[in-house]
VOBAZA-728237 format. One record per residue (C-alpha): residue number from 1; x, y, z. Coordinates in nm, 2 decimals, decimal comma. Example, Ala and Ser with C-alpha at 12.3 -4.5 7.8 and 13.67 -1.06 7.14 Angstrom:
<site><n>1</n><x>1,23</x><y>-0,45</y><z>0,78</z></site>
<site><n>2</n><x>1,37</x><y>-0,11</y><z>0,71</z></site>
***
This chain:
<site><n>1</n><x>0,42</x><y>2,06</y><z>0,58</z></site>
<site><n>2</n><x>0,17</x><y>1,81</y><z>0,49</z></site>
<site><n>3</n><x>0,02</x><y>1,62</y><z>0,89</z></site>
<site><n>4</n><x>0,06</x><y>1,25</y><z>0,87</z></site>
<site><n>5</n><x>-0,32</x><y>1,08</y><z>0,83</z></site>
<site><n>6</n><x>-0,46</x><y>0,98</y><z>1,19</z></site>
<site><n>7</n><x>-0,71</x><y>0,75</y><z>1,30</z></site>
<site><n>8</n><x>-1,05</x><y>0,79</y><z>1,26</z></site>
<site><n>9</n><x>-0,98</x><y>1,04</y><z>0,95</z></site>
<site><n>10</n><x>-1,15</x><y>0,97</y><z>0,58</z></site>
<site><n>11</n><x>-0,90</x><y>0,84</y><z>0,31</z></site>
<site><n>12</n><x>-0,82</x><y>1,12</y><z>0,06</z></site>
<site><n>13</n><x>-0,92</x><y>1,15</y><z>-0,28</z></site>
<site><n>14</n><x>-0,65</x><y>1,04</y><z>-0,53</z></site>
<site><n>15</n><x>-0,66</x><y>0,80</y><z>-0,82</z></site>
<site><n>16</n><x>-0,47</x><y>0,50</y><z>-0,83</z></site>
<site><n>17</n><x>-0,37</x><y>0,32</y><z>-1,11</z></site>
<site><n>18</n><x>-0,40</x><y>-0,07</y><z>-1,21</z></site>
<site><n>19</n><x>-0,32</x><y>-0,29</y><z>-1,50</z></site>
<site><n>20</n><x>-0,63</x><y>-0,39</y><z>-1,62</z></site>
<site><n>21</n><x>-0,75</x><y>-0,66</y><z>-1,93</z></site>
<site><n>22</n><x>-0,73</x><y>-0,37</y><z>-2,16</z></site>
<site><n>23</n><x>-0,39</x><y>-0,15</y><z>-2,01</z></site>
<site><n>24</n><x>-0,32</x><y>0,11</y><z>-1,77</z></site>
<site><n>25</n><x>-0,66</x><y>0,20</y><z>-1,61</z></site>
<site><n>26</n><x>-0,74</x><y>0,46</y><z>-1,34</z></site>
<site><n>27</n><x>-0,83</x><y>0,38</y><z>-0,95</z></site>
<site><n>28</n><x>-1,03</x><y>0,56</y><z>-0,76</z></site>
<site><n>29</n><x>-0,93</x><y>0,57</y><z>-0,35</z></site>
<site><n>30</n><x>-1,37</x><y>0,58</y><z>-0,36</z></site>
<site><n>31</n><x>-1,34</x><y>0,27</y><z>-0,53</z></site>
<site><n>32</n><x>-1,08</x><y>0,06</y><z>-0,31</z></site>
<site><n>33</n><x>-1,23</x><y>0,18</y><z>-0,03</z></site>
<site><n>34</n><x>-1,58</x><y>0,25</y><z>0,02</z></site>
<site><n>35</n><x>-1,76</x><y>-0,01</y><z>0,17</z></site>
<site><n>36</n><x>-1,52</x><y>-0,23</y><z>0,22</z></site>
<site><n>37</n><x>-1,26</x><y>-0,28</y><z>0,49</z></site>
<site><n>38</n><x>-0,93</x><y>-0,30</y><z>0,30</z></site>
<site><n>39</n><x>-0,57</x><y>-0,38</y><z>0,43</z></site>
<site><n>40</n><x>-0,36</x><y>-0,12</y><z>0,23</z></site>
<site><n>41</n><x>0,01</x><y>-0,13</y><z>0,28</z></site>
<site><n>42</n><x>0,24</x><y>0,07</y><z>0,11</z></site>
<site><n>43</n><x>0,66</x><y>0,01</y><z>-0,01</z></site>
<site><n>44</n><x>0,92</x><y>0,28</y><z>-0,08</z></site>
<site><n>45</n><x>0,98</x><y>0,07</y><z>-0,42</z></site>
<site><n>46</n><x>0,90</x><y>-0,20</y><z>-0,60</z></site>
<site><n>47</n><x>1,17</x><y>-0,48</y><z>-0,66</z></site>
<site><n>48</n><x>1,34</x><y>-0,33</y><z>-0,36</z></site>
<site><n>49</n><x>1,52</x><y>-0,58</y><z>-0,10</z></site>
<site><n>50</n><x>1,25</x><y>-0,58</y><z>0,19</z></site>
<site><n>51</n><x>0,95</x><y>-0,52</y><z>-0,01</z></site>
<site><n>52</n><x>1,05</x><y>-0,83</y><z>-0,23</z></site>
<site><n>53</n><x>1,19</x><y>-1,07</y><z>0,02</z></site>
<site><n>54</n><x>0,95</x><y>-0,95</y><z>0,29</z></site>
<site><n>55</n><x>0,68</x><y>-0,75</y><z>0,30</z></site>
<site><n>56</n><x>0,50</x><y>-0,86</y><z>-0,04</z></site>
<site><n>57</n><x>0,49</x><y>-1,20</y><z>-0,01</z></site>
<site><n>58</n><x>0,43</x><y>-1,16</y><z>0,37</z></site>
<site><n>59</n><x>0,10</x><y>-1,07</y><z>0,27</z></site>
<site><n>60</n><x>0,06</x><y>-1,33</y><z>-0,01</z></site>
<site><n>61</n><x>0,13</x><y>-1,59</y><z>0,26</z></site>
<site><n>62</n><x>-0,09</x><y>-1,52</y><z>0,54</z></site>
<site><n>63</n><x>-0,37</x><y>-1,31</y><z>0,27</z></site>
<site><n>64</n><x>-0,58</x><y>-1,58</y><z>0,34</z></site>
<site><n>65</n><x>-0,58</x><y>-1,56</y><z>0,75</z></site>
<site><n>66</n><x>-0,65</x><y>-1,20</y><z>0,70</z></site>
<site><n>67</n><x>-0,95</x><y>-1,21</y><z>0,47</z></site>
<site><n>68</n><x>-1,07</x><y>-1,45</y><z>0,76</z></site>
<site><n>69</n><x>-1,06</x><y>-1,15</y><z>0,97</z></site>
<site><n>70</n><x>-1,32</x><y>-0,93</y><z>0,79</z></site>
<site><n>71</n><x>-1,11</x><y>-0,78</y><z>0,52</z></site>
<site><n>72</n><x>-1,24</x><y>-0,78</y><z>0,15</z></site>
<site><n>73</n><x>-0,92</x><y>-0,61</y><z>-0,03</z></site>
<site><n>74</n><x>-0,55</x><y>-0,63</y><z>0,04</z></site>
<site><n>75</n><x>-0,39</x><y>-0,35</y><z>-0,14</z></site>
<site><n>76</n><x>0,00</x><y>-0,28</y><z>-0,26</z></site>
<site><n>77</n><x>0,10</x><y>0,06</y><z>-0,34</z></site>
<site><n>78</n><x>0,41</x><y>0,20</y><z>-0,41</z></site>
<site><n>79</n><x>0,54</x><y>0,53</y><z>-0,58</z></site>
<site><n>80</n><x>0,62</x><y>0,37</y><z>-0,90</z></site>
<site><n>81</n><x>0,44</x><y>0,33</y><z>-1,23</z></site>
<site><n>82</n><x>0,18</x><y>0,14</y><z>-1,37</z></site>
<site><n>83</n><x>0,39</x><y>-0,09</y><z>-1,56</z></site>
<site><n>84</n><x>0,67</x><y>-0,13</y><z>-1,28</z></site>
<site><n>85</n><x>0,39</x><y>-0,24</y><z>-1,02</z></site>
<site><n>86</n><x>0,22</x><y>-0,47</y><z>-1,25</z></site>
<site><n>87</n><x>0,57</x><y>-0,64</y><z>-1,34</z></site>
<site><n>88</n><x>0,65</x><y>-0,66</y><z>-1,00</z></site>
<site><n>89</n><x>0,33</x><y>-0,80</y><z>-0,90</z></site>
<site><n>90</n><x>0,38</x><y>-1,07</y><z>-1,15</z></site>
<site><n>91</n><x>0,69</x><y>-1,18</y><z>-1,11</z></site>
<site><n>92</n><x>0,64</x><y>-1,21</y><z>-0,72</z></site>
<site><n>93</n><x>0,30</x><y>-1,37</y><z>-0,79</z></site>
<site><n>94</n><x>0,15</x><y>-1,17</y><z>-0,60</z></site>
<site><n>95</n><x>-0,26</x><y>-1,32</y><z>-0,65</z></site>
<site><n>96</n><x>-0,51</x><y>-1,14</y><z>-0,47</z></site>
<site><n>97</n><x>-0,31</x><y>-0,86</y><z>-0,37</z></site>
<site><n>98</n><x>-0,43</x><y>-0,57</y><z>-0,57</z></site>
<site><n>99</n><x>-0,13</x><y>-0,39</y><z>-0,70</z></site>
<site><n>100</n><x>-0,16</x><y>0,03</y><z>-0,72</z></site>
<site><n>101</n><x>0,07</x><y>0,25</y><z>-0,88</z></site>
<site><n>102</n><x>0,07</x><y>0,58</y><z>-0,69</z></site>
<site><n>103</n><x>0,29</x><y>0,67</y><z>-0,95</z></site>
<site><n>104</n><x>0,30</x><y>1,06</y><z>-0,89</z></site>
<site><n>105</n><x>0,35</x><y>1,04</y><z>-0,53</z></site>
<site><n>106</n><x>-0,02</x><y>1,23</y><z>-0,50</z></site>
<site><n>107</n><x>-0,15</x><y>0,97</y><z>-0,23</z></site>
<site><n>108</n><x>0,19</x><y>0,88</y><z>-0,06</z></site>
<site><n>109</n><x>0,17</x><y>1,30</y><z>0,02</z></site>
<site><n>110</n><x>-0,20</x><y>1,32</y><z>0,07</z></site>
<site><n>111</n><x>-0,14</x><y>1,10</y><z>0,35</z></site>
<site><n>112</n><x>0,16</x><y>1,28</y><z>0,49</z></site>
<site><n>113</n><x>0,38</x><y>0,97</y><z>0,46</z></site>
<site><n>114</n><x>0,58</x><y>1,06</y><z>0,17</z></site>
<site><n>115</n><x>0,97</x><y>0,98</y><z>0,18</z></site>
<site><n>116</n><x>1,25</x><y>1,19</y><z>0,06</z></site>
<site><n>117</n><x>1,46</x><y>0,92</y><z>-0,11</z></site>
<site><n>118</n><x>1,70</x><y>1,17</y><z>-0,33</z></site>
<site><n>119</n><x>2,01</x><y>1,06</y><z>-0,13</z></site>
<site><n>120</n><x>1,95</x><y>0,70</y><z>-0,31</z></site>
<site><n>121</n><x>1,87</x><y>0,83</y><z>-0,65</z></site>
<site><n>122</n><x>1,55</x><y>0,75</y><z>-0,60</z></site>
<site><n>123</n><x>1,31</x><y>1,06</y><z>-0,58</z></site>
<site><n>124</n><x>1,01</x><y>1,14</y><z>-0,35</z></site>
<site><n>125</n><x>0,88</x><y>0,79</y><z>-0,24</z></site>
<site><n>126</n><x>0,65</x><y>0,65</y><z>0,06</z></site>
<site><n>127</n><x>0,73</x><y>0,54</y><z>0,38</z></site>
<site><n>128</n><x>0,68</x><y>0,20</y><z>0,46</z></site>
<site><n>129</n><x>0,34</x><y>0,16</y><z>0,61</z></site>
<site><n>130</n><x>0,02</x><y>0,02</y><z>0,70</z></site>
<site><n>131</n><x>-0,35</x><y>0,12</y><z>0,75</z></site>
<site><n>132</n><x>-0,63</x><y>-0,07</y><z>0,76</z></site>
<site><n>133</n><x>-0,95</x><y>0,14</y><z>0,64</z></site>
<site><n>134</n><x>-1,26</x><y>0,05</y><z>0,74</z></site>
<site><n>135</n><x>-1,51</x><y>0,28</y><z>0,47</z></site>
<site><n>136</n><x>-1,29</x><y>0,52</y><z>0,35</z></site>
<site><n>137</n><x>-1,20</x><y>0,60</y><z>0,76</z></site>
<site><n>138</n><x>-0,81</x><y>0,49</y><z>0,88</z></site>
<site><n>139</n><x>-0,93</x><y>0,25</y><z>1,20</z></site>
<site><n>140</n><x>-0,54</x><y>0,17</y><z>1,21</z></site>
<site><n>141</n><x>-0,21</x><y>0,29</y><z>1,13</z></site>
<site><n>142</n><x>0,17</x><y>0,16</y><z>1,11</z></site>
<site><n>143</n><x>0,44</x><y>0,35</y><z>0,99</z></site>
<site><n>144</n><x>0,79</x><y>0,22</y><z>1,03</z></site>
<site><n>145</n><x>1,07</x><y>0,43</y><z>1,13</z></site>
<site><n>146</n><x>1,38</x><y>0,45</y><z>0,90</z></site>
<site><n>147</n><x>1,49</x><y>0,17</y><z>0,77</z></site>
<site><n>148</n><x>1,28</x><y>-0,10</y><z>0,98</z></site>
<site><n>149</n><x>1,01</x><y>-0,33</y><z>0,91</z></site>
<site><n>150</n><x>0,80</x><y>-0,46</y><z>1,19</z></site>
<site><n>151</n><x>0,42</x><y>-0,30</y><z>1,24</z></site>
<site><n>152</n><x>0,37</x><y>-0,31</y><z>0,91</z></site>
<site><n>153</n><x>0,39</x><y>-0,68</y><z>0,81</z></site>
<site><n>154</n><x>0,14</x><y>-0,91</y><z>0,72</z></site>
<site><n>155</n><x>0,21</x><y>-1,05</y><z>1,07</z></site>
<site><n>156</n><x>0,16</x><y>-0,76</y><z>1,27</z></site>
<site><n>157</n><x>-0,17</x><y>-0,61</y><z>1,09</z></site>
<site><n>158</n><x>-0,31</x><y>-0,97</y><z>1,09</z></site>
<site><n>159</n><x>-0,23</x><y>-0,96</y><z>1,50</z></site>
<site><n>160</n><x>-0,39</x><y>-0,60</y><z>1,52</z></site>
<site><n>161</n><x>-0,73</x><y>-0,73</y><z>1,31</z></site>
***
């Protein structure tokens, strides 16, 4: 069994990916997150009840309150593809929020918050999270429990900067 990321531990290598000018193009965690501190916050699915209604344009509201705060990136990831993610992020217009297909699952379980979703049809996913990484090292964590959403909204992290 994979242990759940912690505090103070580096970010694991896994690639990302974005829709860029010219397509699908690859991420590099080493890229989002060195040298920079970066708001990631992760969704069990794209177009999905709270991550539409909620936690996505949560942090399209207050994005600019927490850039204030020292971050340089606010990041969206979700186990979903490329084309899903970008989609979504249009249609929610989601601005500077940088969406990232983790579409594999590889960083949801590098981080040890993947979800078993199969009783909704819906495959391995993540958990519903967020981390704020300061350099490629987790300076905070907040995973929901099952079926909530509270310490990881753009209100809470932006309380917690």
């Amino acid at each position: 069994m994979t242990m759940t990321i912690e505090t103070g531990q580096s970010v694991p290598d896994a690639t990302f990916m974005t829709m860029g000018e010219d397509g699908p193009a690859p991420m590099p965690s080493a890229d989002l997150f060195s040298g920079k501190r970066v708001v990631l916050f992760a969704v069990p699915g794209a177009y999905t009840p709270t991550c539409s209604a909620k936690h996505l344009p949560g942090f399209k509201e207050h994005g600019a309150a927490i850039k204030a705060k020292g971050v340089d990136t606010i990041a969206c990831t979700s186990v979903n593809d490329v084309f899903v993610m970008d989609a979504w992020g249009k249609e929610q217009d989601a601005g500077d929020v940088v969406m990232l297909a983790d579409g594999n699952g590889e960083f949801a379980k590098s981080v040890g918050l993947e979800l078993d979703a199969s009783g909704f049809g819906m495959g391995t996913r993540s958990q519903r999270y967020a981390m704020i990484v300061n350099d490629g090292k987790v300076e905070q964590l907040f995973v929901e429990g099952p079926g909530e959403f509270q310490v990881s909204s753009a209100e809470h992290v932006l309380d917690n900067l």
